[in-house]
mmCIF entry with sequence, helices, sheets and N, C-alpha, C, O atoms, coordinates in Angstrom:
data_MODEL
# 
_entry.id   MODEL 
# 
_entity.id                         1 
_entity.type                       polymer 
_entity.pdbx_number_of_molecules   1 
# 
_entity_poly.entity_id                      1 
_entity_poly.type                           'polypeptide(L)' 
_entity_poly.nstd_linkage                   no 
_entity_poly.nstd_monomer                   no 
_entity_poly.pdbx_seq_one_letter_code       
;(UNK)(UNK)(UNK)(UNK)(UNK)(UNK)(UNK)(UNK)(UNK)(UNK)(UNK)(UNK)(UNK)(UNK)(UNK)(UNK)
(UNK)(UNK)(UNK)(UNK)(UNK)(UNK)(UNK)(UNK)(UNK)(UNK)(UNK)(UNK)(UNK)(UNK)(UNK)(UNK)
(UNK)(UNK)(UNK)(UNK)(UNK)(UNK)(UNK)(UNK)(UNK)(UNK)(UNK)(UNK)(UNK)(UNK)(UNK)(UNK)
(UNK)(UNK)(UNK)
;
_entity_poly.pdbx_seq_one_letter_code_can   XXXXXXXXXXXXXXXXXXXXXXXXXXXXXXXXXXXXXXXXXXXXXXXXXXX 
_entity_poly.pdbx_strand_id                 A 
# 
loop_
_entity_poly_seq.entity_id 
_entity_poly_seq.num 
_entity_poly_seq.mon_id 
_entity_poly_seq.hetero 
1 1  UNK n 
1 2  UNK n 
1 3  UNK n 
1 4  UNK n 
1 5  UNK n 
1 6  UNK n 
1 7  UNK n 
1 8  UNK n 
1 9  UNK n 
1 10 UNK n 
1 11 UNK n 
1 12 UNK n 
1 13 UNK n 
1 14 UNK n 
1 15 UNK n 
1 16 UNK n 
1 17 UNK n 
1 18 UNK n 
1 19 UNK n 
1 20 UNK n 
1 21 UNK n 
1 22 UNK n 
1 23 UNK n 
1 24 UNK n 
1 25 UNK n 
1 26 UNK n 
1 27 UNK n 
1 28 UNK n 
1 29 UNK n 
1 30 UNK n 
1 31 UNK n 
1 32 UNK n 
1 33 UNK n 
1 34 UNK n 
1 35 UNK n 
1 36 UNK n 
1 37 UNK n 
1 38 UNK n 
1 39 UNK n 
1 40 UNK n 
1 41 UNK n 
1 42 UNK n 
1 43 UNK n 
1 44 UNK n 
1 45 UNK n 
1 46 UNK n 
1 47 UNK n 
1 48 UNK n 
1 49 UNK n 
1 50 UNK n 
1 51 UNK n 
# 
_struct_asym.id          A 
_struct_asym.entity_id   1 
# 
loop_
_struct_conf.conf_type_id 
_struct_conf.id 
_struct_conf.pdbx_PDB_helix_id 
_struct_conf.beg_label_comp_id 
_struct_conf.beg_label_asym_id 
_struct_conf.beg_label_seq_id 
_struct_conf.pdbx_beg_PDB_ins_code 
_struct_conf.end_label_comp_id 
_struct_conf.end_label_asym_id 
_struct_conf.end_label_seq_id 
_struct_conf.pdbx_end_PDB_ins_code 
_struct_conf.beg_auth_comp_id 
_struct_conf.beg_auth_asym_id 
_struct_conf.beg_auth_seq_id 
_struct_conf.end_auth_comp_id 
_struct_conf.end_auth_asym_id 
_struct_conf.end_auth_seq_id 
_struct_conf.pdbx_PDB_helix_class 
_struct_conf.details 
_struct_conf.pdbx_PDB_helix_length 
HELX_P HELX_P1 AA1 UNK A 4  ? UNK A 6  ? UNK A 4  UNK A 6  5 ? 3  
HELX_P HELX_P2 AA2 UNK A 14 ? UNK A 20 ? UNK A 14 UNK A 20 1 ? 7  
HELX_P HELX_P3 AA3 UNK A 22 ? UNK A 46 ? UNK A 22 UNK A 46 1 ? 25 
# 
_struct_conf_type.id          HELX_P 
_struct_conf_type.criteria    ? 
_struct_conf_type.reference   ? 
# 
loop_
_atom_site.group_PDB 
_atom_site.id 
_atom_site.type_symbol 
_atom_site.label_atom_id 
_atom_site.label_alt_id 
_atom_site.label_comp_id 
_atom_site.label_asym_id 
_atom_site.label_entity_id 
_atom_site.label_seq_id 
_atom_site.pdbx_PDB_ins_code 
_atom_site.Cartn_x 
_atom_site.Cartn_y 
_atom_site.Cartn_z 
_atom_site.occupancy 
_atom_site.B_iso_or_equiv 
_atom_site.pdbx_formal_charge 
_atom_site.auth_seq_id 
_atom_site.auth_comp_id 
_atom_site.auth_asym_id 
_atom_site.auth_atom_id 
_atom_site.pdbx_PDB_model_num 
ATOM 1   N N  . UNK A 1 1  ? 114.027 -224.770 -43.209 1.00 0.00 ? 1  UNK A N  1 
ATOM 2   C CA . UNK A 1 1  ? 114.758 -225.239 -42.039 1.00 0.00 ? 1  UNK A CA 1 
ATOM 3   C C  . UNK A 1 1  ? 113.781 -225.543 -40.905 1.00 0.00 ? 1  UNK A C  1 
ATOM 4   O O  . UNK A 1 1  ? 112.952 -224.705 -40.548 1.00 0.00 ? 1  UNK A O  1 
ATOM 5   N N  . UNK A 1 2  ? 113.876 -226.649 -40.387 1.00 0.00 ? 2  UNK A N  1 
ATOM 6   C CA . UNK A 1 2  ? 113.185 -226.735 -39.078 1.00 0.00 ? 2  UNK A CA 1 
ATOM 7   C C  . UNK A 1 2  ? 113.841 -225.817 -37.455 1.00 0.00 ? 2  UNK A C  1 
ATOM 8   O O  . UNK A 1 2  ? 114.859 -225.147 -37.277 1.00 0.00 ? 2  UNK A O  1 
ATOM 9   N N  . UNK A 1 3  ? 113.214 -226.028 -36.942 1.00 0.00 ? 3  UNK A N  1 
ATOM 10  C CA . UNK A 1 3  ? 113.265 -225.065 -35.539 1.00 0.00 ? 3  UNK A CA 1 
ATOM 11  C C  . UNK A 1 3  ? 114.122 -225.634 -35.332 1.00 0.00 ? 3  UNK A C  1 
ATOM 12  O O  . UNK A 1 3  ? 115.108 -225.019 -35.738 1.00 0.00 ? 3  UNK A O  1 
ATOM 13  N N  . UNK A 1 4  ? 114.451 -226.824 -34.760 1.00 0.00 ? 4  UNK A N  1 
ATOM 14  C CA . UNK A 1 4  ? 115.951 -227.344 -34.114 1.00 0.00 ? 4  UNK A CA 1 
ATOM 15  C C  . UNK A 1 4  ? 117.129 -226.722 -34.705 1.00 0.00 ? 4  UNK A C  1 
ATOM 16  O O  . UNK A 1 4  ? 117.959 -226.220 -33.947 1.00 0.00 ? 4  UNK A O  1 
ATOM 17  N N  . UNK A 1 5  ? 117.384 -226.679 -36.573 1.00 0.00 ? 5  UNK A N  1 
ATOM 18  C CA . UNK A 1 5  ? 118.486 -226.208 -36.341 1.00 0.00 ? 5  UNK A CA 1 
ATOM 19  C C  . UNK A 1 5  ? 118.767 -224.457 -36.522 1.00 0.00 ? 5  UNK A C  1 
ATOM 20  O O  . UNK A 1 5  ? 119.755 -224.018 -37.110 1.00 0.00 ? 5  UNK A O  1 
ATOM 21  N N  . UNK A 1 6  ? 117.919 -223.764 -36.027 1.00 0.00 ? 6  UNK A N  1 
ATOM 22  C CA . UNK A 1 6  ? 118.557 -222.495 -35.922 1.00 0.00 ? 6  UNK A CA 1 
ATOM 23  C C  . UNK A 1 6  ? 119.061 -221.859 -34.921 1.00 0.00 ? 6  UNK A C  1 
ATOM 24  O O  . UNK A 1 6  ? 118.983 -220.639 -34.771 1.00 0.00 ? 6  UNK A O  1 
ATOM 25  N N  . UNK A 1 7  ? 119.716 -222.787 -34.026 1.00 0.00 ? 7  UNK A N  1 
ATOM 26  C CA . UNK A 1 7  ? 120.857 -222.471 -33.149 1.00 0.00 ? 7  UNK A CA 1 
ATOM 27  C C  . UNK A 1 7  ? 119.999 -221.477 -31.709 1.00 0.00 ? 7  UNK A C  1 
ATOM 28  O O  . UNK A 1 7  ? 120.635 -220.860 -30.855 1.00 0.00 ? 7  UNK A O  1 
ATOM 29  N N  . UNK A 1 8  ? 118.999 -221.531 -31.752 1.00 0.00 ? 8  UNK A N  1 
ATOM 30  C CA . UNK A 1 8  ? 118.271 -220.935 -30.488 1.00 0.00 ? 8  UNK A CA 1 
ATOM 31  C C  . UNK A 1 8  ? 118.936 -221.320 -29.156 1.00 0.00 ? 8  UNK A C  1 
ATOM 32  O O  . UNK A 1 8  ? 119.458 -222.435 -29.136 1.00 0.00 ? 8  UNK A O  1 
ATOM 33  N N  . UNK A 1 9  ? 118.998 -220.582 -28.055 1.00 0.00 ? 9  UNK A N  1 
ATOM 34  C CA . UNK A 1 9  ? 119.395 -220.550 -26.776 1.00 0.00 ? 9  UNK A CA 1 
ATOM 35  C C  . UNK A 1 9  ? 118.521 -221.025 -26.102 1.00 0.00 ? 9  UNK A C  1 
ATOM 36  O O  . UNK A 1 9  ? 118.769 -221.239 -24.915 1.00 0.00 ? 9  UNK A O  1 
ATOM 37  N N  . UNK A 1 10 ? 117.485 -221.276 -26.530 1.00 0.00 ? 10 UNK A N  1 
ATOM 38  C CA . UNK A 1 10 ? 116.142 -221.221 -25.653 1.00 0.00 ? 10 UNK A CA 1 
ATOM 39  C C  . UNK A 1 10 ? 116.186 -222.979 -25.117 1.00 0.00 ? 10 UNK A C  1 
ATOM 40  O O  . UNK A 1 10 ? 116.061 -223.456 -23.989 1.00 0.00 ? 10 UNK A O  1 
ATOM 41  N N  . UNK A 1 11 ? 116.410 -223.620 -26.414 1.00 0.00 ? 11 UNK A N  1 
ATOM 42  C CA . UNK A 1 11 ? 116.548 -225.329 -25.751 1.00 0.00 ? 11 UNK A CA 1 
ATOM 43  C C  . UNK A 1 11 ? 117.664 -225.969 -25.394 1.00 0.00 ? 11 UNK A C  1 
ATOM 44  O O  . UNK A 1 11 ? 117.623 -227.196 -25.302 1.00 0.00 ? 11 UNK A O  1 
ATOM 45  N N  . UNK A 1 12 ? 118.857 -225.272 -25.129 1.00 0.00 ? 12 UNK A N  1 
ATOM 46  C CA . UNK A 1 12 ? 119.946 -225.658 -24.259 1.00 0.00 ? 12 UNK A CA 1 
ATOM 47  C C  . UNK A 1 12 ? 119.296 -225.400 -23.006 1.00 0.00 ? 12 UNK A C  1 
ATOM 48  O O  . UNK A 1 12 ? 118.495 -224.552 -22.611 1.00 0.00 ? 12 UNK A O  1 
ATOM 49  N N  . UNK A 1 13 ? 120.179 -226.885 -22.244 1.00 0.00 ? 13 UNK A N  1 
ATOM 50  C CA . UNK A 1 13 ? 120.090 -226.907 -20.966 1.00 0.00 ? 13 UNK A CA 1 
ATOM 51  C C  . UNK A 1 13 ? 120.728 -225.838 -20.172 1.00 0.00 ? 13 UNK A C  1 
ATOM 52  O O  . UNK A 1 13 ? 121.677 -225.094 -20.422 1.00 0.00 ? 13 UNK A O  1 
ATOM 53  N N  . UNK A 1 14 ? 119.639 -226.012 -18.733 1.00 0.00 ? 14 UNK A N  1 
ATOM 54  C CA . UNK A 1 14 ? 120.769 -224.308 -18.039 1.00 0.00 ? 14 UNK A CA 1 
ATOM 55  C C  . UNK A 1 14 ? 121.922 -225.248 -17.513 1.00 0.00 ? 14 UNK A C  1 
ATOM 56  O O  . UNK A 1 14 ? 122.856 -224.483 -17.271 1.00 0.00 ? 14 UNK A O  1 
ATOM 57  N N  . UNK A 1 15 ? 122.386 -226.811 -17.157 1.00 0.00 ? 15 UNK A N  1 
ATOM 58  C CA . UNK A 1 15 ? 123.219 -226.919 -16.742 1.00 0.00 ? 15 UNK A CA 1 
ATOM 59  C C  . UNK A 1 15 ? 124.166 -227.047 -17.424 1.00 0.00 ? 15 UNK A C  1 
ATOM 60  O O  . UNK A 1 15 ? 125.245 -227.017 -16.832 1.00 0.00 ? 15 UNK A O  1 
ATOM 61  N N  . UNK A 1 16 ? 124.185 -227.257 -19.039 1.00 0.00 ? 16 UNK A N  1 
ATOM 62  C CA . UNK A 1 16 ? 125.048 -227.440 -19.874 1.00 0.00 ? 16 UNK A CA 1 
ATOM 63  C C  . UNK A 1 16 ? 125.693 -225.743 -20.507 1.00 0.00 ? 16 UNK A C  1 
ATOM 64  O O  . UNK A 1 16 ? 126.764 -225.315 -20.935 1.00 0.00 ? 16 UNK A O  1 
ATOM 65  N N  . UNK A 1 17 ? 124.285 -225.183 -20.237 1.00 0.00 ? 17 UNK A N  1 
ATOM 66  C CA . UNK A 1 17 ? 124.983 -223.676 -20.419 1.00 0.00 ? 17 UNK A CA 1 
ATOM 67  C C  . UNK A 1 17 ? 126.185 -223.485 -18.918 1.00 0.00 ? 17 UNK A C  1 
ATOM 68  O O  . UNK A 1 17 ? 127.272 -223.002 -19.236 1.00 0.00 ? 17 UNK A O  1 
ATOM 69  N N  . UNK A 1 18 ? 125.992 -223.863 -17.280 1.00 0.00 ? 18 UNK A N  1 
ATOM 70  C CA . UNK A 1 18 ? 126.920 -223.413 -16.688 1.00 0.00 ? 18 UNK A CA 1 
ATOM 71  C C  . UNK A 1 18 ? 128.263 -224.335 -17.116 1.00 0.00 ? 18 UNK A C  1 
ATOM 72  O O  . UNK A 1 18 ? 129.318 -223.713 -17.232 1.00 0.00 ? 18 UNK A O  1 
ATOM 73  N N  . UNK A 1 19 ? 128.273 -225.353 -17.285 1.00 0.00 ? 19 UNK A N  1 
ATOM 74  C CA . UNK A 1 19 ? 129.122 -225.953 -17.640 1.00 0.00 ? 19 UNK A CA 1 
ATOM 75  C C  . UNK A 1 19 ? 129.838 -225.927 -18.511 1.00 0.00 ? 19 UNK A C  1 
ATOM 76  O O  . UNK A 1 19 ? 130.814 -226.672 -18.427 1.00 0.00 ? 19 UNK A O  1 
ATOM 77  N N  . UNK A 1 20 ? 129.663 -224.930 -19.932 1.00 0.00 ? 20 UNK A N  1 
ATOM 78  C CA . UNK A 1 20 ? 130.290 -224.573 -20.547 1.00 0.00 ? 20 UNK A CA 1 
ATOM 79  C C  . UNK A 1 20 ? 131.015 -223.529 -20.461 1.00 0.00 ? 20 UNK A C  1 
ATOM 80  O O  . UNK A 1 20 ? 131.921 -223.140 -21.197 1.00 0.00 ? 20 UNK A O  1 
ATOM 81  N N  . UNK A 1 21 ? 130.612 -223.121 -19.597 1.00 0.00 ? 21 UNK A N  1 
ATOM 82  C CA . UNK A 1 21 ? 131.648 -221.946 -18.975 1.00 0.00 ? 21 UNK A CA 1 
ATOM 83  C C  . UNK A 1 21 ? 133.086 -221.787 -18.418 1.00 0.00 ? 21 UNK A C  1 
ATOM 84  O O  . UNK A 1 21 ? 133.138 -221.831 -17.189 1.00 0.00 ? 21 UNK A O  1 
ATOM 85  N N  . UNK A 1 22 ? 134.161 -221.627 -19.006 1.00 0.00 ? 22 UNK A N  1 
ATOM 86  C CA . UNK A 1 22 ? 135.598 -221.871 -18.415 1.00 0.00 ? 22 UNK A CA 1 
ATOM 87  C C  . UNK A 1 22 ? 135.773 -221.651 -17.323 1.00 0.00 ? 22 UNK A C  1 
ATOM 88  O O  . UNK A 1 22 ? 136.064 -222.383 -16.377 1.00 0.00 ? 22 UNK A O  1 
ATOM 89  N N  . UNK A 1 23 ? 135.544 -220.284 -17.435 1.00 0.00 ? 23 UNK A N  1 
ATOM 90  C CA . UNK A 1 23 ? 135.730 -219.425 -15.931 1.00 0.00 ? 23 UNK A CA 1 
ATOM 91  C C  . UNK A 1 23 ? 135.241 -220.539 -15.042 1.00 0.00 ? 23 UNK A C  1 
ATOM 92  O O  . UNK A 1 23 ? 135.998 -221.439 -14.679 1.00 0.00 ? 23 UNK A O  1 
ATOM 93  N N  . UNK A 1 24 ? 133.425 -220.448 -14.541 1.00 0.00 ? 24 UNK A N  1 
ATOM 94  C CA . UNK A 1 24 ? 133.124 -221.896 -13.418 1.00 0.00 ? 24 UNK A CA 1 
ATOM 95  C C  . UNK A 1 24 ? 133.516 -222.495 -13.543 1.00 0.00 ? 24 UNK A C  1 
ATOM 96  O O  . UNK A 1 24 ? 133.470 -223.090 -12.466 1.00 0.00 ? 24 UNK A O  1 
ATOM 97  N N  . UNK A 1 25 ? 134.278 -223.253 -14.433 1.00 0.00 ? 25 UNK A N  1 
ATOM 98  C CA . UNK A 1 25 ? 134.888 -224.626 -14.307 1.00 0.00 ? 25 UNK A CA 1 
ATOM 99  C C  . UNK A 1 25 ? 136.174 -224.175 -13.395 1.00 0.00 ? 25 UNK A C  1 
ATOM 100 O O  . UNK A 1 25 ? 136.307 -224.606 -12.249 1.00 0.00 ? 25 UNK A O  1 
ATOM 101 N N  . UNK A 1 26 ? 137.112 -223.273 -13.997 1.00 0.00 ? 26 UNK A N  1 
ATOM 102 C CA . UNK A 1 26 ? 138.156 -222.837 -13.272 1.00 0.00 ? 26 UNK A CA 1 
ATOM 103 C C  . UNK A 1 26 ? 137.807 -222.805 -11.878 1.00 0.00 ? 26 UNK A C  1 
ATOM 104 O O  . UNK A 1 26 ? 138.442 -223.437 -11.033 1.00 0.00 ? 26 UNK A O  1 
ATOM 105 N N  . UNK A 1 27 ? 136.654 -221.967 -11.577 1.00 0.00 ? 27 UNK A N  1 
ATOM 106 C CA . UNK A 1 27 ? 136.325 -221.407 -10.127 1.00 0.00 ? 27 UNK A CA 1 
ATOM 107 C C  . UNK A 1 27 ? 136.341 -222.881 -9.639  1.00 0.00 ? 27 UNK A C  1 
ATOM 108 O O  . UNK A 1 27 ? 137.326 -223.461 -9.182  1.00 0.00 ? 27 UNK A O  1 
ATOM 109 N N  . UNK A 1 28 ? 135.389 -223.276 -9.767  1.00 0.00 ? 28 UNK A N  1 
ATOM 110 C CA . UNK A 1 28 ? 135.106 -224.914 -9.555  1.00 0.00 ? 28 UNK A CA 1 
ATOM 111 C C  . UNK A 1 28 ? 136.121 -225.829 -9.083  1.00 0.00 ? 28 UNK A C  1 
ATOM 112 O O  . UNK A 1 28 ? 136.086 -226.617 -8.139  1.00 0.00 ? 28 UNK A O  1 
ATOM 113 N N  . UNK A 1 29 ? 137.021 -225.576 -9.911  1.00 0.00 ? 29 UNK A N  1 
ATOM 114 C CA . UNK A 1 29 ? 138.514 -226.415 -9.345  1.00 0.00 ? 29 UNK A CA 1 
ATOM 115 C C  . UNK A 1 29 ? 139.163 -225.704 -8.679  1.00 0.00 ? 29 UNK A C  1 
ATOM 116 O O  . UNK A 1 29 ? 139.921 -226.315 -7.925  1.00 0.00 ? 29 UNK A O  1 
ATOM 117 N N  . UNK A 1 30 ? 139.210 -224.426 -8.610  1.00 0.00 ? 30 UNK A N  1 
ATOM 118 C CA . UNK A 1 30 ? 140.194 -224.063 -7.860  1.00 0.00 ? 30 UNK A CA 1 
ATOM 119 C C  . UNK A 1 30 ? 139.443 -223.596 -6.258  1.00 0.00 ? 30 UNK A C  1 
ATOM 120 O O  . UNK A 1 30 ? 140.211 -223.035 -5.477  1.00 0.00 ? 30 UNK A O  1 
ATOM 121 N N  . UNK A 1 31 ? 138.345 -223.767 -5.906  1.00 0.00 ? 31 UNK A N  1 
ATOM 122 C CA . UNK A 1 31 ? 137.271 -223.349 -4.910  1.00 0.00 ? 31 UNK A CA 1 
ATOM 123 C C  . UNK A 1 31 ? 137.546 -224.415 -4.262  1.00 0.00 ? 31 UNK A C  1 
ATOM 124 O O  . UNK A 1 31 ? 138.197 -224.280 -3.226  1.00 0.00 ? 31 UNK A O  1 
ATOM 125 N N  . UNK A 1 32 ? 137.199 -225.545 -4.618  1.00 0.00 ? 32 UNK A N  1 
ATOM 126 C CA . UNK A 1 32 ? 136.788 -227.131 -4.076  1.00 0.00 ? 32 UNK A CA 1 
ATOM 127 C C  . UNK A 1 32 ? 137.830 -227.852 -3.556  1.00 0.00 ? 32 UNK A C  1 
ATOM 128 O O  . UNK A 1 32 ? 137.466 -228.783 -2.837  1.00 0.00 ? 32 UNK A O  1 
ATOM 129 N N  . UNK A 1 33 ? 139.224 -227.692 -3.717  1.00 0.00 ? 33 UNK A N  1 
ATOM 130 C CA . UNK A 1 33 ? 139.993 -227.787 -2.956  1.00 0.00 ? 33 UNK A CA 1 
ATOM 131 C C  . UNK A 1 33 ? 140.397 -227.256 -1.687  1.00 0.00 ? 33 UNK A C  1 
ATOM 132 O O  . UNK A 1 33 ? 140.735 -227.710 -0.593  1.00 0.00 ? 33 UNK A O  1 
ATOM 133 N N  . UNK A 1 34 ? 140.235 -226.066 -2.252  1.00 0.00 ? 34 UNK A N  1 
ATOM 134 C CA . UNK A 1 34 ? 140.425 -224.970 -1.172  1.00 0.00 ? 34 UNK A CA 1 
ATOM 135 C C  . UNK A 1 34 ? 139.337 -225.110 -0.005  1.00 0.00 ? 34 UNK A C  1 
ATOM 136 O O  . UNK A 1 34 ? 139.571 -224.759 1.151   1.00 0.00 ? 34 UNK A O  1 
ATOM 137 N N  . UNK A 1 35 ? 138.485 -225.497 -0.303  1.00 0.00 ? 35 UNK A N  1 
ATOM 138 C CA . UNK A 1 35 ? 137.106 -225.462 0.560   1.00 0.00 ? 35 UNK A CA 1 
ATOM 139 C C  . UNK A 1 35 ? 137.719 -226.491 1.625   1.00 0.00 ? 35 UNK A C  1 
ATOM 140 O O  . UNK A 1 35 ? 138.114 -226.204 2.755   1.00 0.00 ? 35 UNK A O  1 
ATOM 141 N N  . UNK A 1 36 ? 137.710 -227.961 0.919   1.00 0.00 ? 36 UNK A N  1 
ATOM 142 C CA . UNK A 1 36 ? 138.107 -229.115 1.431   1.00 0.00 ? 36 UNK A CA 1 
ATOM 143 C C  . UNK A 1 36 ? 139.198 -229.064 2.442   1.00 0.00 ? 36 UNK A C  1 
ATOM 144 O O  . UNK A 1 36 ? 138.939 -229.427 3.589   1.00 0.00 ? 36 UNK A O  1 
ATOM 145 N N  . UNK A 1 37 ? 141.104 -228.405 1.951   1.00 0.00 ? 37 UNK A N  1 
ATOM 146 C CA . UNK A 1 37 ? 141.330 -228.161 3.022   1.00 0.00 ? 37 UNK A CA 1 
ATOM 147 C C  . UNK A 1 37 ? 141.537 -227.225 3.867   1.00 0.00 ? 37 UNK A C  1 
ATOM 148 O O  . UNK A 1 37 ? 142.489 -227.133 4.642   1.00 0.00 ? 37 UNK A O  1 
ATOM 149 N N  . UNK A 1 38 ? 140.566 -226.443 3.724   1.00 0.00 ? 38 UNK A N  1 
ATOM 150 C CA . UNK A 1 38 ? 140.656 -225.412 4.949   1.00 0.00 ? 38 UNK A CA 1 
ATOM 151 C C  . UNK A 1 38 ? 139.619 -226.232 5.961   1.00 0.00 ? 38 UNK A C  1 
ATOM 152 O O  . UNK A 1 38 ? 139.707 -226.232 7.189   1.00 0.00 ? 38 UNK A O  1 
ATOM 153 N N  . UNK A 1 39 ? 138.760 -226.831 5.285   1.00 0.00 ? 39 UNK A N  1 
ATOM 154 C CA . UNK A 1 39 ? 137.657 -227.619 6.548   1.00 0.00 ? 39 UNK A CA 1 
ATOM 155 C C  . UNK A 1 39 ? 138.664 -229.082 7.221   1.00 0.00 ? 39 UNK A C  1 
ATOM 156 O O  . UNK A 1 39 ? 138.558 -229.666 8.299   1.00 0.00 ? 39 UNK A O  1 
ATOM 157 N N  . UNK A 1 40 ? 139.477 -229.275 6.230   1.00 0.00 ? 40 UNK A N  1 
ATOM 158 C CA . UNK A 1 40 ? 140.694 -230.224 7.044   1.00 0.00 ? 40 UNK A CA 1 
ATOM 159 C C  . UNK A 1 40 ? 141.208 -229.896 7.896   1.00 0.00 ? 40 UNK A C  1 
ATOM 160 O O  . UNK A 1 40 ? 141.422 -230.549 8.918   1.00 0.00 ? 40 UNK A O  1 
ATOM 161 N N  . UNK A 1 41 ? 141.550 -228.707 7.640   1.00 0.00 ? 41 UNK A N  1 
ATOM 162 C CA . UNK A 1 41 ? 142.859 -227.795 8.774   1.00 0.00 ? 41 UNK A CA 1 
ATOM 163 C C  . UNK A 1 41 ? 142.215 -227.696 10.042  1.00 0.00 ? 41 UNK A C  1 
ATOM 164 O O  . UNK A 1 41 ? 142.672 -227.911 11.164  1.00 0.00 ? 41 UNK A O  1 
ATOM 165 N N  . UNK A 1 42 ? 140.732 -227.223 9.567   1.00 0.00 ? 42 UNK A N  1 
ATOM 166 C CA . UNK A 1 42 ? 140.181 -226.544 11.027  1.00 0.00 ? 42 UNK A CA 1 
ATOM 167 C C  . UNK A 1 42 ? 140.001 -227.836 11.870  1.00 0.00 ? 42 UNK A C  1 
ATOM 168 O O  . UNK A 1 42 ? 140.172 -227.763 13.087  1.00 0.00 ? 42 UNK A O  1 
ATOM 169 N N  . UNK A 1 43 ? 139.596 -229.250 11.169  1.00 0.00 ? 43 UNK A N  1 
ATOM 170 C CA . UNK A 1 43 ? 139.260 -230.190 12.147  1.00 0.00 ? 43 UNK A CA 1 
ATOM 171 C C  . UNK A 1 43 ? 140.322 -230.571 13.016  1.00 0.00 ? 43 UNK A C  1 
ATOM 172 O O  . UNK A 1 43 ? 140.251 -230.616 14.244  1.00 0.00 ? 43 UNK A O  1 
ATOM 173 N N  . UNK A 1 44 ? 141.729 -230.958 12.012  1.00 0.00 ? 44 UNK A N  1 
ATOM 174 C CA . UNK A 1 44 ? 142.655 -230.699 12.218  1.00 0.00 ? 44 UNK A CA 1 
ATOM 175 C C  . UNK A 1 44 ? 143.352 -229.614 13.669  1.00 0.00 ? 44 UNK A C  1 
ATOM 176 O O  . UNK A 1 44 ? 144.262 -230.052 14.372  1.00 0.00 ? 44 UNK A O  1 
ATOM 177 N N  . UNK A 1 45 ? 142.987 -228.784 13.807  1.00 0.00 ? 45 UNK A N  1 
ATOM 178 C CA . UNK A 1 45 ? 143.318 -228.130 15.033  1.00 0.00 ? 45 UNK A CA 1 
ATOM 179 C C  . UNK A 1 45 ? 142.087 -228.133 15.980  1.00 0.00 ? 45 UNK A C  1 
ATOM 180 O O  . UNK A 1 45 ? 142.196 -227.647 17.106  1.00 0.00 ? 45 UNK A O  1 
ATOM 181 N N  . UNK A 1 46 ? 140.826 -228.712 15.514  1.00 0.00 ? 46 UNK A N  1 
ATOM 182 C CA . UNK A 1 46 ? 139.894 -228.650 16.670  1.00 0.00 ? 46 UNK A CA 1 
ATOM 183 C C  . UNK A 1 46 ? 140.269 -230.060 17.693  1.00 0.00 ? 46 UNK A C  1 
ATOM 184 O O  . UNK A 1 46 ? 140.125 -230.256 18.900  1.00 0.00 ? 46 UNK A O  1 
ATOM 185 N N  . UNK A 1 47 ? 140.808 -230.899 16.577  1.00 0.00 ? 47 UNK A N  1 
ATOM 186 C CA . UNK A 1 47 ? 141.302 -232.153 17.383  1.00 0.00 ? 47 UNK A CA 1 
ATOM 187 C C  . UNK A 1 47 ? 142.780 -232.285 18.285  1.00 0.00 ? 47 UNK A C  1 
ATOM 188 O O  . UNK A 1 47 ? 143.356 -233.166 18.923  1.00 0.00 ? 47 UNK A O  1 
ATOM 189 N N  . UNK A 1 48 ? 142.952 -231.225 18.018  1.00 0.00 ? 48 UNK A N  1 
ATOM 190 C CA . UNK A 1 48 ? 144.396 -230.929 19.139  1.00 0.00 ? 48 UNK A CA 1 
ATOM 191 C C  . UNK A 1 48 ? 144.091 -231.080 20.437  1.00 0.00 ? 48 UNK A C  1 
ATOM 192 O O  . UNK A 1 48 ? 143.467 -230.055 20.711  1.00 0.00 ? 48 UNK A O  1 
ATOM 193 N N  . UNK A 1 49 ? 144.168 -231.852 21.550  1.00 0.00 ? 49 UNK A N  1 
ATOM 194 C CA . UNK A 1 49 ? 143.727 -231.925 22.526  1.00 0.00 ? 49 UNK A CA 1 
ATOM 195 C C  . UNK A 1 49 ? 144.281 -230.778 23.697  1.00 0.00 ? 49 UNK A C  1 
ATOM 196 O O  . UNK A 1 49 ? 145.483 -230.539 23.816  1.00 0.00 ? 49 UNK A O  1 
ATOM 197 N N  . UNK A 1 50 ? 143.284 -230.143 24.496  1.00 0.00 ? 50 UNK A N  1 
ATOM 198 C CA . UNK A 1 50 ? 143.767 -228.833 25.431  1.00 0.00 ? 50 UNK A CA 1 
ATOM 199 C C  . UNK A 1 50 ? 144.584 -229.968 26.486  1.00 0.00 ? 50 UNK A C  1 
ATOM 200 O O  . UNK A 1 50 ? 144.383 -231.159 26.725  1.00 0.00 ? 50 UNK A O  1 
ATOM 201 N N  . UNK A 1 51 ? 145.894 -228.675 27.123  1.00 0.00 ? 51 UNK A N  1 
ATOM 202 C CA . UNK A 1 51 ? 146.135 -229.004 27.951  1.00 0.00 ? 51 UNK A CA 1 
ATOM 203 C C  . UNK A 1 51 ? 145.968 -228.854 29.364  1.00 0.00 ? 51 UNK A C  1 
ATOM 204 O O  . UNK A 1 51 ? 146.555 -229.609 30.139  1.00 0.00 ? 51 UNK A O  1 
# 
């Protein structure tokens, strides 16, 4: 057998290793919204003009 196929960890990518990960992916989607509008909201009330 050659080196490639005995399934070593060593030559996967580290981004394809995070990416295979459910969980981060989950986090990932469910973070990135959340991020987005809470930074909406806040602009959102920073643009409320004082009276």
């Amino acid at each position: 057998m050659s080196d490639q196929n005995q399934g070593d960890d060593g030559d996967i990518p580290m981004m394809q290793k995070l990416l295979d990960n459910p969980f981060l992916l989950l986090f990932i989607g469910v973070a990135t919204p959340a991020v987005l509008y809470l930074g909406w909201g806040i602009m959102e009330i920073v643009m409320i003009p004082a009276r």
